[in-house]
N, C-alpha and C positions, 0 to 999 in steps of 0.2 A: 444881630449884628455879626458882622462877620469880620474875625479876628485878622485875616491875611488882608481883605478889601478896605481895613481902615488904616491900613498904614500907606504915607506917603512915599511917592519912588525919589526918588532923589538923580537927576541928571548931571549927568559927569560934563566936564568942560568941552570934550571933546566932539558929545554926540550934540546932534541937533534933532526937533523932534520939532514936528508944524502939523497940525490937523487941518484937512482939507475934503471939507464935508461929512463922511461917514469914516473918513481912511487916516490915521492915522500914518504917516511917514517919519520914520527913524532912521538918519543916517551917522555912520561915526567912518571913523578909521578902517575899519572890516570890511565897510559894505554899507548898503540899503536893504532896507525890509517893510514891508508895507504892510497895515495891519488894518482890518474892517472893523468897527466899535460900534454896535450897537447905540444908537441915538438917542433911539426912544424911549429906550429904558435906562441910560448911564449918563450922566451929569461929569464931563472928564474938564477937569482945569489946570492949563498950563503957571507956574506961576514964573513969569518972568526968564524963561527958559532958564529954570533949576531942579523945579518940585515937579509932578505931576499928581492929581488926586481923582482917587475916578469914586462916585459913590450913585448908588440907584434912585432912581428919581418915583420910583413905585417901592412900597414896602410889602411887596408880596411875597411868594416861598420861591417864583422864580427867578424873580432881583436878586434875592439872596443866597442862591443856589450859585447862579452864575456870578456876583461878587467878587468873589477871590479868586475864581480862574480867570477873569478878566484883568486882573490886577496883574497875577503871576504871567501871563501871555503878555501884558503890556514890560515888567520887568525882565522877563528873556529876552525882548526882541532888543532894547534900552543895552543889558549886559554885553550881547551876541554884537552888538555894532562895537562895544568898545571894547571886548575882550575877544568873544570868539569862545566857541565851546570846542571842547574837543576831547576825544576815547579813542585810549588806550588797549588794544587787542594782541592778545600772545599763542602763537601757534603752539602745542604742547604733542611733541609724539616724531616718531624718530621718521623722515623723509619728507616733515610737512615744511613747506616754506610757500612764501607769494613772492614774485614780481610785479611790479609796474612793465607793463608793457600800453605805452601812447595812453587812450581815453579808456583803460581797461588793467586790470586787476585782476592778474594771474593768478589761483592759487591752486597747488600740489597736495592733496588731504589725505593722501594712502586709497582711492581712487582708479579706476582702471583710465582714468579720462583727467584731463586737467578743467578746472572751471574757471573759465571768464565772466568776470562781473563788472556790467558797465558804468563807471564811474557819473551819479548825476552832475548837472553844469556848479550848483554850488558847493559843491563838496569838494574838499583837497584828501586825498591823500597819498600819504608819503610812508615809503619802507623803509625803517631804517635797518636793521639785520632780517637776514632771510624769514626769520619765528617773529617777529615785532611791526604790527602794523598803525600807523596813525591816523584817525578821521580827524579832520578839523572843519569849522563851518561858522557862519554867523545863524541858523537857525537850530535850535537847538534839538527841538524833535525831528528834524532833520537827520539829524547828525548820529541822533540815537537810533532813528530807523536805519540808518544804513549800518551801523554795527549789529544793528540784532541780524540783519538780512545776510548779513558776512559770518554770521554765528553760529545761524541756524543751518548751513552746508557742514558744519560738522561741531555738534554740542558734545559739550565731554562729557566723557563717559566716567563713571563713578569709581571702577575698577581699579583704571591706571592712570585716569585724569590725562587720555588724551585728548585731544576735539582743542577747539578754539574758543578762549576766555577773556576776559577783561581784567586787566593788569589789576590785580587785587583779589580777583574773584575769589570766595570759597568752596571749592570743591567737596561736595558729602561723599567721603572715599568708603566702600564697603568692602569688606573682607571676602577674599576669593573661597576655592573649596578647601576643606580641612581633609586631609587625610585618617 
């Protein structure tokens, strides 16, 4: 049995959720998201547009395997229509800053070049100070991919913890040379 697949999801007042063959559809406040559910293997019941409960209709090792990430994917896209996900990224080091410029996302890293990254159609983001950038999104690994892809143009470094992190990060800072 698996511990996350047997809980039920609970629909919030706002989102609406209708299955239309293999595809699930989630709509809220945020947005639409469409989600493909496995048929053959998952048994998904609406209950009166409140609950949803998805459990395998096979008790094999791959029903159960896939169980709770189908559950967890079915509760992202559910959250993401009526919240919205969204990360926090802080430039750290002395000349680095981004702009928004139109469908593109300036940023300045100590660099002999500036790098432009082209913002996908679901993703917002917004700069609020030069060093603080904002992803927001209704999908959520979405949302996470495009932070790590803005990350990874410059990861911090242990030394003086400059590079670009996630507003909490912990940095493992190492001690320079000793004299």
């Amino acid at each position: 049995m698996s511990k996350i697949g047997k809980i039920s999801i609970s629909i919030p007042e706002k989102v609406k959720v209708a299955l239309s063959g293999n595809i699930l559809n989630v709509e809220g406040p945020f947005g639409k998201k469409t989600l493909p559910i496995d048929i053959d293997n998952f048994d998904l019941k609406i209950d009166e547009g409140k609950t949803i409960s998805i459990k395998p209709k096979k008790n094999d090792q791959d029903s159960k395997r896939l169980w709770g990430m189908n559950r967890s994917l079915l509760n992202n896209a559910i959250i993401g229509a009526e919240k919205g996900y969204e990360k926090t990224l802080e430039l750290v080091g002395v000349g680095y800053r981004a702009a928004l410029k139109g469908a593109q996302l300036n940023l300045q890293l100590g660099f002999s070049h500036d790098i432009n990254f082209d913002i996908p159609k679901n993703i917002k983001i917004a700069v609020e100070k030069q060093t603080t950038i904002k992803i927001s999104g209704i999908d959520k690994q979405e949302v996470g991919m495009v932070a790590s892809k803005i990350k990874s143009f410059r990861p911090p470094e242990p030394y003086k913890g400059k590079g670009i992190k996630e507003k909490g990060q912990y940095i493992l800072r190492k001690e320079g040379k000793k004299k």
